[in-house]
N, C-alpha and C positions, 0 to 999 in steps of 0.2 A: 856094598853099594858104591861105597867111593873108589875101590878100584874096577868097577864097572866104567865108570865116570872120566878116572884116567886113562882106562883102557881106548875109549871112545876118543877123547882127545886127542894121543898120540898115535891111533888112526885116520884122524882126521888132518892132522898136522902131516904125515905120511901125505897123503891125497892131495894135499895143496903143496907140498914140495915136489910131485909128478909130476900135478900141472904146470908148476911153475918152470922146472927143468926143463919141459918141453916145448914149450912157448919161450924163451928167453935163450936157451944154449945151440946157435947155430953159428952160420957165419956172420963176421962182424958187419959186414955189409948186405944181410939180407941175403935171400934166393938168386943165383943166376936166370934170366930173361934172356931165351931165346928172341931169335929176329924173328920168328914166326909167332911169336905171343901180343908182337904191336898190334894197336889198333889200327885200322885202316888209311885213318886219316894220320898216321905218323908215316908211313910208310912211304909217302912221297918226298919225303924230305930226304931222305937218303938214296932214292932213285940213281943217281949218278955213280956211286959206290959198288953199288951191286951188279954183278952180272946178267944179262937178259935170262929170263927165265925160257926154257924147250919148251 
């Protein structure tokens, strides 16, 4: 029974180091943001920068 018990634990310890890796191990500043991901109302602020749209 007790190594049922341990067995269960150090699958569950498993589980939560997955999750944990993959939630926490990316870039150190987060995901890159395209210009097309702003929201709408950001979009005017850099109006001048950008090229006219065809």
């Amino acid at each position: 029974m007790g190594l049922i018990l341990l067995e269960a634990l150090a699958a569950g310890l498993v589980f939560i180091l997955i999750i944990w890796w993959t939630m926490f191990s990316g870039r150190n500043k987060g995901e890159l943001h395209d210009d097309d991901d702003q929201p709408e109302a950001d979009r005017g602020a850099d109006k001048g920068k950008r090229p006219p749209e065809p």
